[in-house]
C-alpha positions in Angstrom: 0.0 0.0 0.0 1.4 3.3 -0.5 0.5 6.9 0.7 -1.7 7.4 -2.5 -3.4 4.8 -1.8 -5.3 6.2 1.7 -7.0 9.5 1.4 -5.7 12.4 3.5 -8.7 13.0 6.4 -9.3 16.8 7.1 -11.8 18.4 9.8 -13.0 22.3 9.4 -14.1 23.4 12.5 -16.5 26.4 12.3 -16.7 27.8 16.0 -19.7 28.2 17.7 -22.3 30.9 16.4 -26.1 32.0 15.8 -25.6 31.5 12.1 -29.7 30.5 12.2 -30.9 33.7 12.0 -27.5 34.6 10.0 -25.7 33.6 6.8 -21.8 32.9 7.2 -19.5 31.5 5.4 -15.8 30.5 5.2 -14.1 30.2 2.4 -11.0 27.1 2.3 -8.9 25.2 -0.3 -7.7 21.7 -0.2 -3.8 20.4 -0.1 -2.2 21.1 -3.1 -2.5 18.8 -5.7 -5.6 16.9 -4.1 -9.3 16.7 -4.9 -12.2 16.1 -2.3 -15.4 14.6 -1.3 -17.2 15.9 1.6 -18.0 12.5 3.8 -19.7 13.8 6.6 -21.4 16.9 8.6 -21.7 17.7 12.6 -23.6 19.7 14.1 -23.3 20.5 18.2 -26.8 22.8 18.4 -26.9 25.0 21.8 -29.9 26.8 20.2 -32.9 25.3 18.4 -32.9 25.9 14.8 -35.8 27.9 13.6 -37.3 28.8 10.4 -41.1 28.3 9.5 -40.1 28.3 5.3 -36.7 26.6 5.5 -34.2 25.3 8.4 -30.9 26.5 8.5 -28.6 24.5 6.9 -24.8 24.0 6.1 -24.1 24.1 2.2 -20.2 22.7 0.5 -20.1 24.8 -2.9 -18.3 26.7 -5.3 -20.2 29.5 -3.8 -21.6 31.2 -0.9 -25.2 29.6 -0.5 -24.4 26.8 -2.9 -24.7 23.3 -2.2 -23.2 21.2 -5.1 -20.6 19.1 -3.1 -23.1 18.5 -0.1 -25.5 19.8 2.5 -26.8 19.4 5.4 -30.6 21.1 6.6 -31.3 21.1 10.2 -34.8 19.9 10.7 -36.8 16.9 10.5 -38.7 19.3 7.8 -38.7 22.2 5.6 -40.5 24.5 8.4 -39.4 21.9 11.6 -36.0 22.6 13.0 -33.6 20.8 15.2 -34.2 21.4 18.7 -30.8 22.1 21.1 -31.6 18.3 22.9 -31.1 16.0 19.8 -27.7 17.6 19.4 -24.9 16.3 18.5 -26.3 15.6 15.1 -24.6 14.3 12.1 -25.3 14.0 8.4 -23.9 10.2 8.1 -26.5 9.3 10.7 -29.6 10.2 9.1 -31.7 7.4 7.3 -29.2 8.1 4.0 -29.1 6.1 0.9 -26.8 5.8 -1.8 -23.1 4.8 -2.3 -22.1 7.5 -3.0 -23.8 10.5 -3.5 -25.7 9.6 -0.2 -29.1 11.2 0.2 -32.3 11.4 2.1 -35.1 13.2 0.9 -37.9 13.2 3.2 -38.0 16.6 2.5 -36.2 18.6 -0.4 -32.3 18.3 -0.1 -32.4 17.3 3.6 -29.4 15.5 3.3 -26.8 15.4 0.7 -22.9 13.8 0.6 -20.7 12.9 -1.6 -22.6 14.5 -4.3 -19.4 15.3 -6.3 -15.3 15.6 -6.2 -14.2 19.2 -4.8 -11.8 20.2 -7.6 -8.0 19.8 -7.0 -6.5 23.4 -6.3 -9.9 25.1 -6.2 -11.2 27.4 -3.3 -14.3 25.9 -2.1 -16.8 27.7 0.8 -18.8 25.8 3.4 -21.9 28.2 4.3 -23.6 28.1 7.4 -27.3 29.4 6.2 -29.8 31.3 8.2 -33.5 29.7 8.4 -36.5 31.4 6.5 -39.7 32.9 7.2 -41.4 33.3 11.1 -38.0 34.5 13.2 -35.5 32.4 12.0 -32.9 31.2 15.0 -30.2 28.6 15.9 -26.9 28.4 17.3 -24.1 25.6 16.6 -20.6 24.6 15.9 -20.2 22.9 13.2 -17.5 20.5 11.7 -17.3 19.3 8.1 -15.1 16.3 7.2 -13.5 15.9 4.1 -11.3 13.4 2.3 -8.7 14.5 0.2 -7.3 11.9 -2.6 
């Protein structure tokens, strides 16, 4: 077996925050050479997640906002956040199917992993997304996990 052979295992820590009622985002890039696929995220929730529209979620994209590598929504629907008891929550641990992209859908995009490689020497931003619609709310830190190959 040689080093190319196991993928590199890297952790971004975003730091506790009321990004519910919010939108952050933090903009990273990979080890040189390298391209990624986002295998899990965690959420520790301190705050209940609000939004009567949408949940706040955490999006992997080539954008702010955008979701095309994965994402994460923080309810158990559309309108129904996470409460601060059920925490720590993680992605990999919802009812997910696929191998990959992993998904569950019980509502639109609740889960989504592995959806696509994050380009080799690309900036990539992980954006912690403020509920919609009543008085959106939340607090969290957040980790997403990436392997790089």
């Amino acid at each position: 077996m040689t080093s190319y052979d196991v993928p590199q295992r890297e952790t971004l820590i975003q730091p506790s925050s009321a990004f519910g009622a919010a939108t952050e985002t933090f903009t990273h890039i990979g080890p040189k050479g390298k391209r990624g696929l986002v295998r899990d995220i965690e959420v520790d929730i301190t705050a209940d997640m609000v939004g009567t529209t949408t949940v706040p979620e955490i999006d992997v994209g080539t954008a702010s906002g955008d979701g095309s590598y994965a994402r994460y929504r923080l309810g158990s629907a559309a309108g129904t956040g996470y409460a601060a008891s059920v925490t720590p929550k993680r992605a990999s641990q919802e009812a997910i199917t696929g191998n990959p992209p992993r998904a569950l859908s019980d509502f639109a995009g609740h889960v989504q992993l592995e959806r696509t490689f994050i380009p080799a020497d690309t900036a990539f931003v992980v954006t912690r997304k403020a509920g919609t619609g009543g008085t959106p709310a939340g607090t969290a830190k957040s980790r997403v996990i990436i392997e790089w190959f």
